[in-house]
C-alpha positions in Angstrom: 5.6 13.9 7.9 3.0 11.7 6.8 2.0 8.6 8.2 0.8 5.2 6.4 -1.0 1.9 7.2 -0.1 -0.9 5.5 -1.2 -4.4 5.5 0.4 -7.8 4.3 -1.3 -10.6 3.1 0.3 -13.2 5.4 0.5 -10.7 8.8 -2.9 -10.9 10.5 -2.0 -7.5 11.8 -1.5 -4.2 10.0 1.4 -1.1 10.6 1.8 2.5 11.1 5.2 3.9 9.5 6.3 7.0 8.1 5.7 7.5 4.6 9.0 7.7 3.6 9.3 3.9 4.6 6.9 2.7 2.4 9.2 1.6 -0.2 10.6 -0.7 2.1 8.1 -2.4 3.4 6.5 -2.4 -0.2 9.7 -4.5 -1.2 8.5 -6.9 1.1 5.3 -7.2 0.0 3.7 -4.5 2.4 0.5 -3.0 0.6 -0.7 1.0 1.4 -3.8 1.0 2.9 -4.3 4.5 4.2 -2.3 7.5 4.1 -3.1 10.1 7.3 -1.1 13.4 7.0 -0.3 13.9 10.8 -2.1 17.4 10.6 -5.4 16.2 9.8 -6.5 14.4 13.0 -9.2 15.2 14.9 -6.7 17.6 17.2 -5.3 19.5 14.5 -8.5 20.4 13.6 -9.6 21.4 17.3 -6.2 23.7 17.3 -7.0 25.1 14.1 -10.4 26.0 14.5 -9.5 27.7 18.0 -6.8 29.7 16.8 -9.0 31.3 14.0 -11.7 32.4 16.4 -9.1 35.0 17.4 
C-alpha cells in the first residue's frame, strides 16, 4: 500500500496516511503533496539490489 503526504493550508504541519485515505482528508481540504510507494525507499532498494547479486 502506498503512502501519501498531504498538507492543509491552515495546519502548519503536514501528514503521512495511506493512500486509500486520501479522499478523506481531501474532503477536508487536505491537498496531495507526495505519493511514496512503500517499496521504493532507500531499503527496498538495498534488499533488491542484494538479492540479485545471487
Amino acid at each position: 500500500m502506498s503512502r501519501v503526504t498531504m498538507t492543509h493550508p491552515e495546519v502548519d504541519q503536514q501528514i503521512e496516511v495511506e493512500e486509500v485515505s486520501v479522499p478523506h482528508y481531501q474532503a477536508s481540504g487536505w491537498q496531495v503533496t507526495s505519493r511514496q510507494d512503500k517499496t521504493t525507499t532507500a531499503a527496498a532498494k538495498g534488499r533488491r539490489r542484494k538479492g540479485s547479486e545471487g
